[in-house]
C-alpha positions, 0 to 999 in steps of 0.5 A: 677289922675297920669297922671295929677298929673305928670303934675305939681310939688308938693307944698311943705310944711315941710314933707308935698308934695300935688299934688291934693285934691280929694274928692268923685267927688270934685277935688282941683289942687295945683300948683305954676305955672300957665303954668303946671297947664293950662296943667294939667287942660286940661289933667285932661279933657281928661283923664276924658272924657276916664272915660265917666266923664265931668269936669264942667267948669262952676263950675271950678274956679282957686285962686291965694294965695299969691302974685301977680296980678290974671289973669282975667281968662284962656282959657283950651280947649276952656272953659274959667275958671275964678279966685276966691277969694274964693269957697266952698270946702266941705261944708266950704268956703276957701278964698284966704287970709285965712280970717274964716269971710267969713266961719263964716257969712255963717255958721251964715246965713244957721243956721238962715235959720234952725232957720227961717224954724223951726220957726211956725211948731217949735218955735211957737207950745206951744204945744210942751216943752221947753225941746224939742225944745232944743234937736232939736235946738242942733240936727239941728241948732248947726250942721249947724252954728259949722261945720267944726268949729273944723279946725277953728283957735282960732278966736275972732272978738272982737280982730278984727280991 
């Protein structure tokens, strides 16, 4: 990662200097140029390639945060990567303007999907209390729809326009 990281200029926010995000086999690439990054990209395949590693161009999408018109996609050593207006990142979706709505609706789909699961081998069994049935409820849906929930911002959809 140093020498991708050398290819592109830090984005700076207040101390704060990032480069790149990296997580287990998950990489995120920062950069305010298109050029370097293009570059740092392809330099990142390769030194991946030194490692016995292959990038997933498949899975490999840029986002354009800010101003300006996205370009319809580049071409990196001949592998063709398309522009997102959002990805998931660690298990939560991060969009392009910052909007937690479409995190939100996602967390309340996979909770249902818990919830449609559990329901005759669960929900349906009178066999089985209340009580219980809370305690997994608690154990296994409320994980699902809250996580990452803390680094979310106070939202209200009621304050919604």
């Amino acid at each position: 990662m140093p020498r991708v990281c050398a290819q592109i200029p830090a984005i700076s926010s207040g101390n704060l200097h990032l480069v790149d995000l990296e997580y287990a086999d998950d990489t995120i690439l920062l950069s305010s140029d298109i050029e370097k990054l293009t570059a740092a990209l392809s330099v990142y395949d390769g030194e991946s390639r030194k490692l016995g590693l292959k990038v997933s161009w498949a899975k490999t999408k840029l986002m354009h945060v800010g101003e300006g018109p996205d370009t319809p996609s580049l071409n990196i050593d001949g592998n063709a990567v398309e522009f997102a207006d959002s990805f998931v990142c660690l298990g939560s979706t991060v969009a392009n303007n910052g909007d937690l709505k479409p995190e939100i609706e996602r967390r309340r789909a996979l909770s249902s999907n818990v919830m449609q699961a559990l329901g005759k081998p669960l929900w349906r069994q009178q066999s089985i209390s209340r009580t219980t049935k809370m305690h997994i409820y608690n154990a296994e849906v409320l994980p699902v729809l809250l996580y990452g929930a803390e680094t979310w911002p106070h939202w209200n959809p009621l304050l919604q326009a």
